[in-house]
Each structure stands twice: as structure tokens, then as C-alpha cells.
Rosetta silent file (secondary structure, phi, psi, omega in degrees, C-alpha in Angstrom):
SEQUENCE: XXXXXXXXXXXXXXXXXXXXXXXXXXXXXXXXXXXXXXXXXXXXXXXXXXXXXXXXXXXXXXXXXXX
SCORE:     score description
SCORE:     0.000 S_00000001
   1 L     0.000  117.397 -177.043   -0.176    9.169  -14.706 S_00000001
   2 L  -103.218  150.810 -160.165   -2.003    6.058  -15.799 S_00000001
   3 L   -71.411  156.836  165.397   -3.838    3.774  -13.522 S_00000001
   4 L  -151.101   19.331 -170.610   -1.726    0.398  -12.701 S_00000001
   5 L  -127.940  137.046  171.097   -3.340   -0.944   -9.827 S_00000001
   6 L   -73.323  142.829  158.315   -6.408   -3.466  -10.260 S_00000001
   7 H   -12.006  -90.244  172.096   -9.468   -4.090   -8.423 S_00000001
   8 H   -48.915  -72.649 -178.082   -8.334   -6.656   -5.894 S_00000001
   9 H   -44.500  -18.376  167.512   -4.702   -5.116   -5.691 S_00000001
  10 H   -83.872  -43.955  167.539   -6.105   -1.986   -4.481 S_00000001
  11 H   -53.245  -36.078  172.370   -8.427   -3.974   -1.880 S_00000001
  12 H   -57.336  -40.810 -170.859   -5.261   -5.861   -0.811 S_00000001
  13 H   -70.914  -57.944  174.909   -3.556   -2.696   -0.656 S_00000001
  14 H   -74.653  -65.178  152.537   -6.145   -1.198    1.921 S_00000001
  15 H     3.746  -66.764 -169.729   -6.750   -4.608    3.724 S_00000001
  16 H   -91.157  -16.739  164.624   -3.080   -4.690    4.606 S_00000001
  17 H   -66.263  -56.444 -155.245   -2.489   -0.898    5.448 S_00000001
  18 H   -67.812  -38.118  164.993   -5.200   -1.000    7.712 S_00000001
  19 H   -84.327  -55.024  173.273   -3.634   -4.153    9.631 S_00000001
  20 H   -39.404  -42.275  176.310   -0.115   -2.707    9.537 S_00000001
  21 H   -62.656  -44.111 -167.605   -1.773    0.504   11.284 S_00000001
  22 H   -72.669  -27.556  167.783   -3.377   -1.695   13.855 S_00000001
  23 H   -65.060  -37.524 -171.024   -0.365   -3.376   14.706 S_00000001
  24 H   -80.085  -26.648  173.016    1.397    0.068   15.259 S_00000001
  25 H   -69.840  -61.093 -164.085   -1.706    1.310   17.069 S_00000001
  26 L   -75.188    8.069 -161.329   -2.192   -1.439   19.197 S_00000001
  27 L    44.161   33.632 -167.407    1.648   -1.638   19.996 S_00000001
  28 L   -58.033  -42.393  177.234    1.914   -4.670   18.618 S_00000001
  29 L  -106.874  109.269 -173.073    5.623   -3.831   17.192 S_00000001
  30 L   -95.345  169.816  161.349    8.272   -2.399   19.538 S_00000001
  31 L    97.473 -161.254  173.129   11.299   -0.890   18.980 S_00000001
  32 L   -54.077  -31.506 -169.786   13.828    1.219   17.017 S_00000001
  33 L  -107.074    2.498  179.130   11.989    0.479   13.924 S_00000001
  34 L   -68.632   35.269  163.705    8.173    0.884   14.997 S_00000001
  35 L  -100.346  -37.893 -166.045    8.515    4.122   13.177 S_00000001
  36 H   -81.391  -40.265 -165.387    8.728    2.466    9.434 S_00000001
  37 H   -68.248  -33.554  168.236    4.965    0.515   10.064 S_00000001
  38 H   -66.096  -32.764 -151.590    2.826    4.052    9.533 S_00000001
  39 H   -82.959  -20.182  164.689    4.991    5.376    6.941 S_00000001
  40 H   -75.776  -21.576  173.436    4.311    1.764    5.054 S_00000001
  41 H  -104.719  -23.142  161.253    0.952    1.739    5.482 S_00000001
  42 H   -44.789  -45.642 -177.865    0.181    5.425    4.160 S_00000001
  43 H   -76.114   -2.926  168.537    2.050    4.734    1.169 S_00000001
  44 H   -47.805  -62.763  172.702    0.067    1.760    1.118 S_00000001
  45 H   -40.420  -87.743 -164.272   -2.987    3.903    1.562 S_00000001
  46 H   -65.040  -30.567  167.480   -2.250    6.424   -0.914 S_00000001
  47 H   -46.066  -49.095  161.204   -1.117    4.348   -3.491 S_00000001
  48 L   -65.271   28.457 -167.830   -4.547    2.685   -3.438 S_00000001
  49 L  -143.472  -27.609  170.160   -6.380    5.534   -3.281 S_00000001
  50 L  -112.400   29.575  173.372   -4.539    7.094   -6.897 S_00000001
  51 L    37.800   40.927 -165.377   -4.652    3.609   -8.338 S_00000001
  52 L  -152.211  121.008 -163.676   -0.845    4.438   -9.455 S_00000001
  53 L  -109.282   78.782  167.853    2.058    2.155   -8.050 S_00000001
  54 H   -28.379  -40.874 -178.622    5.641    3.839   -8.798 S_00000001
  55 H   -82.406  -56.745  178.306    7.387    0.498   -8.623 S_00000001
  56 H   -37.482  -55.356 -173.286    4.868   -1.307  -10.303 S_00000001
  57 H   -62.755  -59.581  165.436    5.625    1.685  -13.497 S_00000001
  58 H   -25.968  -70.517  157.356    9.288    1.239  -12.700 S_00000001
  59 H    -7.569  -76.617 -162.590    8.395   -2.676  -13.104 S_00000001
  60 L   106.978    3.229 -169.812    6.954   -2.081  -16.572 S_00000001
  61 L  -100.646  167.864 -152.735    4.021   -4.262  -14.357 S_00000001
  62 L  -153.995  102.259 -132.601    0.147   -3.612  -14.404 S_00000001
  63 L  -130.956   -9.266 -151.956   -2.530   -5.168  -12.089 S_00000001
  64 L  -106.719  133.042 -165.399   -5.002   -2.919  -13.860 S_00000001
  65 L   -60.957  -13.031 -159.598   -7.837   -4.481  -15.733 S_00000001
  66 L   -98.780  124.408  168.285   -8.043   -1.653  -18.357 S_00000001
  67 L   -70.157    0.000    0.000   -5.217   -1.130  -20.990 S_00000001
């Protein structure tokens, strides 16, 4: 598994999990679907955290500074 997430794209990546949580924490988002905002920001999370994007591979794209 080769890295494919960049510097900034991983900070983006945590940045925005971390707000997605707070809205679901703070009950910011009601409903049927307030279920889907944790499960988006963990993969959110973990993607940034193994610098490895599945879609991004799918893609053929690469955010990562390092060939």
C-alpha cells in the first residue's frame, strides 16, 4: 500500500473529520441520516492517519509529494 495522500490533504482530512464529529456531537444534524456523519468522519480519520485513500488509488490520483 503506497502513500497517496499529501501533506495538506491529510490536514484537510483531519480538519474536516473533526468538524463533521462536532456537528454530530453537538447535535447539530437531526434525523434519519445523523447516523452517516461519524461513520464519514472516521473514514476521514483513518484515511489520514495511513496516508492511503482507496478512491484516490481507484482514481489513478495522488496528493502525495513523494513518487
Amino acid at each position: 500500500m503506497t502513500k497517496n495522500i499529501g501533506k495538506t490533504d491529510k490536514i484537510v482530512r483531519i480538519v474536516l473529520a473533526l468538524f463533521i464529529a462536532a456537528l454530530d456531537f453537538f447535535k447539530v444534524v437531526t434525523g434519519e441520516f445523523s447516523w452517516v456523519l461519524p461513520v464519514v468522519a472516521i473514514v476521514l480519520l483513518l484515511t489520514a492517519l495511513i496516508n492511503f485513500c482507496p478512491l484516490y488509488s481507484l482514481l489513478g490520483k495522488s496528493t502525495c509529494e513523494i513518487k
